[in-house]
mmCIF file of the N, C-alpha and C atoms, coordinates in Angstrom:
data_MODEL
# 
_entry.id   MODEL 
# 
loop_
_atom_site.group_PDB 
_atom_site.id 
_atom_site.type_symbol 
_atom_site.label_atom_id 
_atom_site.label_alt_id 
_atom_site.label_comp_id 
_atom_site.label_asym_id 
_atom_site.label_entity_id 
_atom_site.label_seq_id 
_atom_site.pdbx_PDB_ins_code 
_atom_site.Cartn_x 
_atom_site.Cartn_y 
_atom_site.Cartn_z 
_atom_site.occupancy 
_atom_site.B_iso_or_equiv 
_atom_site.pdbx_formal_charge 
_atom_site.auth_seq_id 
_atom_site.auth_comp_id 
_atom_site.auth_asym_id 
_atom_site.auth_atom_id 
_atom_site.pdbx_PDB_model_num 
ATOM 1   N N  . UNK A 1 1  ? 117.995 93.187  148.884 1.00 0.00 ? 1  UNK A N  1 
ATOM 2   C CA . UNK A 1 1  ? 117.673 93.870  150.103 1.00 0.00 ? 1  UNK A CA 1 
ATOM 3   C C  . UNK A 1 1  ? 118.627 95.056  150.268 1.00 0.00 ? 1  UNK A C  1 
ATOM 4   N N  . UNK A 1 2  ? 118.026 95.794  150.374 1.00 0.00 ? 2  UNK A N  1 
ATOM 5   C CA . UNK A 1 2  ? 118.930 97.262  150.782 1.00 0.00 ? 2  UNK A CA 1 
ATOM 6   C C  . UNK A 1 2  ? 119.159 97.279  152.097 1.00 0.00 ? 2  UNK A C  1 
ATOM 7   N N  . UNK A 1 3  ? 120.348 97.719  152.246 1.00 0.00 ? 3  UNK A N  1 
ATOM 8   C CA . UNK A 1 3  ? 120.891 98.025  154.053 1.00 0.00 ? 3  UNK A CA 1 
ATOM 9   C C  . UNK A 1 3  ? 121.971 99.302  154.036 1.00 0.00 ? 3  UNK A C  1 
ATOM 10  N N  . UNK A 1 4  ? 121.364 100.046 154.824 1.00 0.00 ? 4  UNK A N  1 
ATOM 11  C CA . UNK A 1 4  ? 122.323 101.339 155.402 1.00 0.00 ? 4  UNK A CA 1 
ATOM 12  C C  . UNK A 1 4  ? 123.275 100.499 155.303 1.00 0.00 ? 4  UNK A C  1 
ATOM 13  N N  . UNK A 1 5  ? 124.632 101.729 155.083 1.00 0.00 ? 5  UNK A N  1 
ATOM 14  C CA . UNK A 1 5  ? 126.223 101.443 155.366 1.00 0.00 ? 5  UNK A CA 1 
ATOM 15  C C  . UNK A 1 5  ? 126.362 101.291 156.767 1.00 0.00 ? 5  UNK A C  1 
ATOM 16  N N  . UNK A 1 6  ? 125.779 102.201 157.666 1.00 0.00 ? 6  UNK A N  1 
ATOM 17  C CA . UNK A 1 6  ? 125.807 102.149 158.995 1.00 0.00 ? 6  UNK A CA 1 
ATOM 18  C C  . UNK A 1 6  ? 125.901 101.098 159.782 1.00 0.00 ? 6  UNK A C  1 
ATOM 19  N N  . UNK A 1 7  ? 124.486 100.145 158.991 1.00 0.00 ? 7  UNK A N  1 
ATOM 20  C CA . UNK A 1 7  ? 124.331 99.120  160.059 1.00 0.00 ? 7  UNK A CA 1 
ATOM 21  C C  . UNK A 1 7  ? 125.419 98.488  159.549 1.00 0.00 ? 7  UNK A C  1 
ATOM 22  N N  . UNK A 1 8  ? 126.104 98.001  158.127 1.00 0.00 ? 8  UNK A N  1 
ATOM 23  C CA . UNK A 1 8  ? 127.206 97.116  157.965 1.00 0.00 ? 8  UNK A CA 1 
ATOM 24  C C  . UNK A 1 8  ? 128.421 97.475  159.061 1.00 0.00 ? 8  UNK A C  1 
ATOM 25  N N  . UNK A 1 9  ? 128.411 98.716  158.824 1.00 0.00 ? 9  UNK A N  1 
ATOM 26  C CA . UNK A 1 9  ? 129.951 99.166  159.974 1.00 0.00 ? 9  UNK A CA 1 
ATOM 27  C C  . UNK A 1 9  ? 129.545 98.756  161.565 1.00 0.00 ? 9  UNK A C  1 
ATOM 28  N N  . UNK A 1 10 ? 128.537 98.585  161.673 1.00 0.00 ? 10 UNK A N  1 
ATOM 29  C CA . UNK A 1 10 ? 128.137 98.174  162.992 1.00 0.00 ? 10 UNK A CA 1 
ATOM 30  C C  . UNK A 1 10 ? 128.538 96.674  163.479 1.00 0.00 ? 10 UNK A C  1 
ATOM 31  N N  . UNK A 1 11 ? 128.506 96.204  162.158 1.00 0.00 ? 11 UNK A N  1 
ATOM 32  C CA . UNK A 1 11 ? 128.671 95.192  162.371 1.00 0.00 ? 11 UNK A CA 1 
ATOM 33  C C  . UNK A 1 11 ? 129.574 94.026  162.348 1.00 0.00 ? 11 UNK A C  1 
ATOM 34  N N  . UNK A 1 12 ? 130.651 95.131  161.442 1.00 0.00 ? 12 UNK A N  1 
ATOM 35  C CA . UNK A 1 12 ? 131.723 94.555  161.292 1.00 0.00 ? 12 UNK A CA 1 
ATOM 36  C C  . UNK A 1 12 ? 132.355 95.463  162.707 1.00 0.00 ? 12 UNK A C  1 
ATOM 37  N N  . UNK A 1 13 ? 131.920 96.190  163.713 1.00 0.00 ? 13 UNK A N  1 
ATOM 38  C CA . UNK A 1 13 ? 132.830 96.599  164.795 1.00 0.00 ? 13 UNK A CA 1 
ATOM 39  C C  . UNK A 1 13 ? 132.358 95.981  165.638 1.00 0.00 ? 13 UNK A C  1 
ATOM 40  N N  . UNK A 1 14 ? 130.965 95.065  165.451 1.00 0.00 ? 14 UNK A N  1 
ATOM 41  C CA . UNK A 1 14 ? 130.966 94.324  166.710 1.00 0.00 ? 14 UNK A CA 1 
ATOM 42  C C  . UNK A 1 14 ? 131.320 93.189  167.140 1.00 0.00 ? 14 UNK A C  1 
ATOM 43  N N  . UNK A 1 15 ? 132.674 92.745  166.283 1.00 0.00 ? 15 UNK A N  1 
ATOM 44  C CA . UNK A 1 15 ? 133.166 91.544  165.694 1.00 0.00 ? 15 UNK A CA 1 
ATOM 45  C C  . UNK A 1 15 ? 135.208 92.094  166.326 1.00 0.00 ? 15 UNK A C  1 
ATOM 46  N N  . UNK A 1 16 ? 135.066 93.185  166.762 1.00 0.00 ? 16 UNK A N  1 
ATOM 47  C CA . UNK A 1 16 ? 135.932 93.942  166.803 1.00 0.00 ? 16 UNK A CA 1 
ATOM 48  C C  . UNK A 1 16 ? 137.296 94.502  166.464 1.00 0.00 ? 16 UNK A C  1 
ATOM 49  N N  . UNK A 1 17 ? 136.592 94.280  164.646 1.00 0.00 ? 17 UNK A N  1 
ATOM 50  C CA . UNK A 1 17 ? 137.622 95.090  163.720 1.00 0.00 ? 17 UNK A CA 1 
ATOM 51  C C  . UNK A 1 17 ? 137.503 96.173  163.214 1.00 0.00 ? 17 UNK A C  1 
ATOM 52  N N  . UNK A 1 18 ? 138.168 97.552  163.636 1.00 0.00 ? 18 UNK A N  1 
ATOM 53  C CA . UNK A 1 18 ? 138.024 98.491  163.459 1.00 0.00 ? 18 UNK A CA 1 
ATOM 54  C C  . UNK A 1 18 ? 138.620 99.015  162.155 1.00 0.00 ? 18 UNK A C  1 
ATOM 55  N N  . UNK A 1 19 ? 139.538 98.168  161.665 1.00 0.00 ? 19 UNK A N  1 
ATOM 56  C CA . UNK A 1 19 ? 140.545 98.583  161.006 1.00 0.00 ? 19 UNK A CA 1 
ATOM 57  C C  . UNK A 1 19 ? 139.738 98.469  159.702 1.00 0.00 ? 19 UNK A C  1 
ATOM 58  N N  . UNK A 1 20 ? 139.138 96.924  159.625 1.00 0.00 ? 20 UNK A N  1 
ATOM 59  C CA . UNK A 1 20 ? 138.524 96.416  158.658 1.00 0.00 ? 20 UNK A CA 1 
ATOM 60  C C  . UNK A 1 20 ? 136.912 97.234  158.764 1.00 0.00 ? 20 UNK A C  1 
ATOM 61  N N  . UNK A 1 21 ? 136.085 97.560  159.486 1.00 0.00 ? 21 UNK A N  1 
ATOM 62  C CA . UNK A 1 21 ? 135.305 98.785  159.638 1.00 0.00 ? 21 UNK A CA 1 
ATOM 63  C C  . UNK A 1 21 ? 135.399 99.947  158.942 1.00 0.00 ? 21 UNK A C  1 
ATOM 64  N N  . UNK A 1 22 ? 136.313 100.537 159.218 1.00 0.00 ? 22 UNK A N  1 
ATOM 65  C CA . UNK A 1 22 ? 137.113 101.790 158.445 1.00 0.00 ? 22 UNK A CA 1 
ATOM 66  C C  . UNK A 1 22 ? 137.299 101.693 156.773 1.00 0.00 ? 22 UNK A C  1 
ATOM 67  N N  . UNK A 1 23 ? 138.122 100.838 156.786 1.00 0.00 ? 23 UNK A N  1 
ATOM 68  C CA . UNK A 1 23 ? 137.850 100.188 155.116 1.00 0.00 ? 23 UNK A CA 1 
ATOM 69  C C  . UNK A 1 23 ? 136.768 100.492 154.453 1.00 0.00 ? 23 UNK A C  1 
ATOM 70  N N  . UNK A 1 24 ? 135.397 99.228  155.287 1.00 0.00 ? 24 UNK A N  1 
ATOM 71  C CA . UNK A 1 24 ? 133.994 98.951  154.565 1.00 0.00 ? 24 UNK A CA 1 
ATOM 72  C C  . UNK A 1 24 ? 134.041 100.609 154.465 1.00 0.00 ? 24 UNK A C  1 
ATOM 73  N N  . UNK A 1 25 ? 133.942 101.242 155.239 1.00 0.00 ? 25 UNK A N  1 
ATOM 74  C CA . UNK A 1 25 ? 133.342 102.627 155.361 1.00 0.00 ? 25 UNK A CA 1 
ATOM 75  C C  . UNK A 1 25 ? 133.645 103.568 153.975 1.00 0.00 ? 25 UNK A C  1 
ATOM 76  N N  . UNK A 1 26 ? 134.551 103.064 154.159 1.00 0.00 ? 26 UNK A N  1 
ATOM 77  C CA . UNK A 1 26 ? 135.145 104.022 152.792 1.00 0.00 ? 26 UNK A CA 1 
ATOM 78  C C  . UNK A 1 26 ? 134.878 103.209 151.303 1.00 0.00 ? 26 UNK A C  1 
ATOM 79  N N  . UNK A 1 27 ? 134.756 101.981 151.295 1.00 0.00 ? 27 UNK A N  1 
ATOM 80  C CA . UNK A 1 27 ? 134.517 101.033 150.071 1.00 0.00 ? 27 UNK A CA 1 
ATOM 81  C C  . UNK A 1 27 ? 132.908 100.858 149.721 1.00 0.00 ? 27 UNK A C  1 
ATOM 82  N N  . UNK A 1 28 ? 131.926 100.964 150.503 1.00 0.00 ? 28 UNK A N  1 
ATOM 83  C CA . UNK A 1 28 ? 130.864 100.230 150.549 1.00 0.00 ? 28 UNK A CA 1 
ATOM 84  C C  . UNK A 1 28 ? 129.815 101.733 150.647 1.00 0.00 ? 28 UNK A C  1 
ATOM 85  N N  . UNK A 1 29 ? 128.903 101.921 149.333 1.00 0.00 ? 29 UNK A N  1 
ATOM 86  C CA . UNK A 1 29 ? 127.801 103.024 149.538 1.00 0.00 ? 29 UNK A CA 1 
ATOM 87  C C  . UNK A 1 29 ? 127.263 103.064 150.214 1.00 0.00 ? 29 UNK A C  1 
ATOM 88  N N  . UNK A 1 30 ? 126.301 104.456 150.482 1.00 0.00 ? 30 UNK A N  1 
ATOM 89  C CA . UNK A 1 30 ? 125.433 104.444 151.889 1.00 0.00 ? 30 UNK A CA 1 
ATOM 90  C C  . UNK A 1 30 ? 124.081 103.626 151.804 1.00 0.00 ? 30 UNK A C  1 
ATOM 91  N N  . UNK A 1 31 ? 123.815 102.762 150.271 1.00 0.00 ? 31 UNK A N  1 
ATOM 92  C CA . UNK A 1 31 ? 122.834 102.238 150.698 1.00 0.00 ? 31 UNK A CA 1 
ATOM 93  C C  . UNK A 1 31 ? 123.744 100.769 150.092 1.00 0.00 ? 31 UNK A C  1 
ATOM 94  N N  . UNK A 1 32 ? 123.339 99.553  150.824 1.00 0.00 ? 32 UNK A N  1 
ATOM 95  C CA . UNK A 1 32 ? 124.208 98.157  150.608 1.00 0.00 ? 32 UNK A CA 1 
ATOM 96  C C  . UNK A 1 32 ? 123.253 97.725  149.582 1.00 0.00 ? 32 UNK A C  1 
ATOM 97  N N  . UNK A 1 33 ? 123.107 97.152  148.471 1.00 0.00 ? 33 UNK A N  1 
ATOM 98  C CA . UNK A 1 33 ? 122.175 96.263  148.373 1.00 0.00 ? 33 UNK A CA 1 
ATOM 99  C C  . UNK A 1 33 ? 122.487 94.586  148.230 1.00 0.00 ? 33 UNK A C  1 
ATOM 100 N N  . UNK A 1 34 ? 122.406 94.177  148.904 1.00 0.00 ? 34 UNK A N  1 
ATOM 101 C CA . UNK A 1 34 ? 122.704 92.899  149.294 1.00 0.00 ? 34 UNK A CA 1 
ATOM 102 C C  . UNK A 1 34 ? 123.181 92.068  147.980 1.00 0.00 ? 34 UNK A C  1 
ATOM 103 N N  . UNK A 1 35 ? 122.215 91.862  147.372 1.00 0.00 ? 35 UNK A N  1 
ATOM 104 C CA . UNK A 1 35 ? 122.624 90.999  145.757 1.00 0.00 ? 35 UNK A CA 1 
ATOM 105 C C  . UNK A 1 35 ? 123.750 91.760  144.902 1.00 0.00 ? 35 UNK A C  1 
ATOM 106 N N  . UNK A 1 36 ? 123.696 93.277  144.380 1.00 0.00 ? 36 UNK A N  1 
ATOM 107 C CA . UNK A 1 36 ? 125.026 93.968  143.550 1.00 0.00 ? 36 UNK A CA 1 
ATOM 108 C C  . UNK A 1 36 ? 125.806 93.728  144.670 1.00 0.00 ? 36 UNK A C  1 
ATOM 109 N N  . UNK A 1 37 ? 125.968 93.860  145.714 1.00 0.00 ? 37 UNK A N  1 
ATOM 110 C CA . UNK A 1 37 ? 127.336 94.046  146.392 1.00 0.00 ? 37 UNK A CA 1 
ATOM 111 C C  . UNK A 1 37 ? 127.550 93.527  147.384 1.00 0.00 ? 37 UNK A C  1 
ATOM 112 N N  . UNK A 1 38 ? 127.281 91.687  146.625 1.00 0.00 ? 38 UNK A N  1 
ATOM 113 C CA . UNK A 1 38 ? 127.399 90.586  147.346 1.00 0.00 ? 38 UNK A CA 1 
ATOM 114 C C  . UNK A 1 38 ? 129.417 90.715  147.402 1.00 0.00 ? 38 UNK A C  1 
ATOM 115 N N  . UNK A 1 39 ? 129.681 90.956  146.404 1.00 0.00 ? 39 UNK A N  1 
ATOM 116 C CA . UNK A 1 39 ? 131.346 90.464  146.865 1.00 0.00 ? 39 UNK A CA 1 
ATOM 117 C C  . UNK A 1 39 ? 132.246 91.147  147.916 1.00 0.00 ? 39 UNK A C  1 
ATOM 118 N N  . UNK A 1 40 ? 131.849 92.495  147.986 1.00 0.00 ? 40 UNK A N  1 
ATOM 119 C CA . UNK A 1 40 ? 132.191 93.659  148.788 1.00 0.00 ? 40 UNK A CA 1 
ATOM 120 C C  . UNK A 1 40 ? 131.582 93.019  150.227 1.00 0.00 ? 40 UNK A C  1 
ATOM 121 N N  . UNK A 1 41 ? 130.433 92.680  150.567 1.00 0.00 ? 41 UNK A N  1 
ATOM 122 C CA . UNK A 1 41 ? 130.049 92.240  151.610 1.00 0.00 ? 41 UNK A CA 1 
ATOM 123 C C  . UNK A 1 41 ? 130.809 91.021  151.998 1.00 0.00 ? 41 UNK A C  1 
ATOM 124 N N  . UNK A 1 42 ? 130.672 89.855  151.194 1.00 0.00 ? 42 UNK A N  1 
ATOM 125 C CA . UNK A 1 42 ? 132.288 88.776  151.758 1.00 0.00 ? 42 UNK A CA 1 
ATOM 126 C C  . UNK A 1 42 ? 133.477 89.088  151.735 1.00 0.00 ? 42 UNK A C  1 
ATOM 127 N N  . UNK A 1 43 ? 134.173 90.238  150.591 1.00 0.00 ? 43 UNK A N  1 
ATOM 128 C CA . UNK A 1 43 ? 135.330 90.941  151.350 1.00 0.00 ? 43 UNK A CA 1 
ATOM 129 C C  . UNK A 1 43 ? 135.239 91.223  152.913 1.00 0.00 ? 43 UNK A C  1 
ATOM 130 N N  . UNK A 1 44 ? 134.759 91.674  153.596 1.00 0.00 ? 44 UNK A N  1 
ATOM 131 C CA . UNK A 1 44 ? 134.779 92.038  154.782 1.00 0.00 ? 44 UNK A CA 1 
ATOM 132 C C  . UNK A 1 44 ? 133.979 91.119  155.472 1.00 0.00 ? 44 UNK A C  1 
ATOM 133 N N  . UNK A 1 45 ? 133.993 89.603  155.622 1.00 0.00 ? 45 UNK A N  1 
ATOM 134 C CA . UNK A 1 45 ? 133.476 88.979  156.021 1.00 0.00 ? 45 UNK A CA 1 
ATOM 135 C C  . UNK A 1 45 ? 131.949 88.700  156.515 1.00 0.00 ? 45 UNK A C  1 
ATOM 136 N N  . UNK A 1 46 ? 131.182 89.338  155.596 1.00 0.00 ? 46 UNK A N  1 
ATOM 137 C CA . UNK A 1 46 ? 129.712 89.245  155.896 1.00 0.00 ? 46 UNK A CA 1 
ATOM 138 C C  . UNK A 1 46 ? 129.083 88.369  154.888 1.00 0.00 ? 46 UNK A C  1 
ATOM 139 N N  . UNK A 1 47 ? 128.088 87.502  155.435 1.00 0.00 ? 47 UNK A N  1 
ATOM 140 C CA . UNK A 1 47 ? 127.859 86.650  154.638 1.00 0.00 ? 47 UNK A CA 1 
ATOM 141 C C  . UNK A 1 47 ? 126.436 87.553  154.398 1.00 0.00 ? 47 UNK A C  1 
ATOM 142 N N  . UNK A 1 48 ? 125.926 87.688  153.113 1.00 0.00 ? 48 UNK A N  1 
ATOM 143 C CA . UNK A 1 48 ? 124.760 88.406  153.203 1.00 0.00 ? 48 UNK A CA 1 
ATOM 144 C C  . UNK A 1 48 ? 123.476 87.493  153.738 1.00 0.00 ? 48 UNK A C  1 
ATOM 145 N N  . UNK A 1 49 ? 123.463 86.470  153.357 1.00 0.00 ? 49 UNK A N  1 
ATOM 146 C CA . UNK A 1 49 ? 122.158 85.577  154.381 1.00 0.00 ? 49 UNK A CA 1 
ATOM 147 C C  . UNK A 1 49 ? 122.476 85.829  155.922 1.00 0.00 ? 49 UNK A C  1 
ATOM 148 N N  . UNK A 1 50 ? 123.511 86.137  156.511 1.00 0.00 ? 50 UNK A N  1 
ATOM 149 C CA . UNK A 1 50 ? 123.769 86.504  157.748 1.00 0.00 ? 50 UNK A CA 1 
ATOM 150 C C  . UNK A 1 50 ? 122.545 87.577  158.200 1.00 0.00 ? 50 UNK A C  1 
ATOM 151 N N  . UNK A 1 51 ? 122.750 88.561  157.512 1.00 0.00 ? 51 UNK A N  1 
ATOM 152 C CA . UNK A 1 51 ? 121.647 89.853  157.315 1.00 0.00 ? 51 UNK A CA 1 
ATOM 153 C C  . UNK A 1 51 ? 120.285 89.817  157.315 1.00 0.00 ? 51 UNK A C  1 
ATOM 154 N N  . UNK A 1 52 ? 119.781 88.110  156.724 1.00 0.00 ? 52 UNK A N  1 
ATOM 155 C CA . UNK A 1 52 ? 118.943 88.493  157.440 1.00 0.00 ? 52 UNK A CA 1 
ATOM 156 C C  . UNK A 1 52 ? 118.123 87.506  158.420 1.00 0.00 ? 52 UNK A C  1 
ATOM 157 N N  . UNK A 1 53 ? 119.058 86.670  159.168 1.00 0.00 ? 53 UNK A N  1 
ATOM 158 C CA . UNK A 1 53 ? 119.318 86.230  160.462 1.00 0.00 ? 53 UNK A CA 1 
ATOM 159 C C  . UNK A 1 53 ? 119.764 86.824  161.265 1.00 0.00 ? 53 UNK A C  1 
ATOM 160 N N  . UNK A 1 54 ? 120.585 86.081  162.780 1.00 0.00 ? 54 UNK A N  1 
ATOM 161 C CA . UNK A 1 54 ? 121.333 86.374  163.694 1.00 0.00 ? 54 UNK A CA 1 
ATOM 162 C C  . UNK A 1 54 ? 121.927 87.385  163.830 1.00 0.00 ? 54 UNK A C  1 
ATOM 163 N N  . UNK A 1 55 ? 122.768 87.846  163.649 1.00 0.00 ? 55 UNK A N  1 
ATOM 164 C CA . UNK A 1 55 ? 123.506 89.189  163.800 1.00 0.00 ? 55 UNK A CA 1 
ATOM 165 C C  . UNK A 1 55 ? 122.627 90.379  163.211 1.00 0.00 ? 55 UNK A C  1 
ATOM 166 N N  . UNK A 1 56 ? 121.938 90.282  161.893 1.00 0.00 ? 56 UNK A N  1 
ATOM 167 C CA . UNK A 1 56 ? 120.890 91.566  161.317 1.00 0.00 ? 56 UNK A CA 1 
ATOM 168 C C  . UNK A 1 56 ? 120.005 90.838  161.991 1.00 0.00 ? 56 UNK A C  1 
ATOM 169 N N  . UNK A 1 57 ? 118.948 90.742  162.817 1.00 0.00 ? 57 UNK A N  1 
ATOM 170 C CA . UNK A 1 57 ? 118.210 90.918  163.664 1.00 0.00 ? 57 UNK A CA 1 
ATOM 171 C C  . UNK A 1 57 ? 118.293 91.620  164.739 1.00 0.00 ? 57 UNK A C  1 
ATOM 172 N N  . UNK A 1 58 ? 119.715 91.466  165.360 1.00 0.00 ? 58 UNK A N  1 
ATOM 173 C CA . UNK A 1 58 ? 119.964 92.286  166.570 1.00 0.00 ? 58 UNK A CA 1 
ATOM 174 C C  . UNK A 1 58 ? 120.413 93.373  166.019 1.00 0.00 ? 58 UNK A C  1 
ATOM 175 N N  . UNK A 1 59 ? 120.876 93.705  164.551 1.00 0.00 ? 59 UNK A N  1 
ATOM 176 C CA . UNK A 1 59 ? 120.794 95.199  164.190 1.00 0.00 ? 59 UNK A CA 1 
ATOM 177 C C  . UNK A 1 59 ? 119.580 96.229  163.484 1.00 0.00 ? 59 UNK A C  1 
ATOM 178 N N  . UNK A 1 60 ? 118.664 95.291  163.923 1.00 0.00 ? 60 UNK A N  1 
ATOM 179 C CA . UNK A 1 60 ? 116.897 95.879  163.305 1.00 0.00 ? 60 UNK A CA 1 
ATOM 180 C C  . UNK A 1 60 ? 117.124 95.860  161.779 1.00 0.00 ? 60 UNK A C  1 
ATOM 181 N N  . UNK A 1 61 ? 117.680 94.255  161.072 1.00 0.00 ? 61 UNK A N  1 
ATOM 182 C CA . UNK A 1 61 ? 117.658 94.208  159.468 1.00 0.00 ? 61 UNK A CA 1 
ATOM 183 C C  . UNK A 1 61 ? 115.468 93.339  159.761 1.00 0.00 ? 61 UNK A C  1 
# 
């Protein structure tokens, strides 16, 4: 599954780490794709099945 960088930074600031936000931002391409850059996504605490439940629902995943 592909996901904007956007919505990831969204989502790691609505958790309210900015610091760790900033990071993804700079580590993570503008398009995510869920499976290659499964480890980058649990670096920063996202579970990618998260994405596409609970939290990516309320970010239109």
């Amino acid at each position: 599954m592909q996901i904007p960088k956007d919505k990831i930074i969204e989502m790691i600031k609505s958790r309210g780490d900015t610091t760790q936000a900033d990071q993804a931002n700079t580590e993570l391409p503008d398009q995510v794709d869920t499976d290659q850059h499964q480890n980058l996504l649990e670096k920063f605490g996202i579970n990618p099945g998260d994405l596409l439940g609970g939290l990516g629902n309320k970010l239109g995943f």
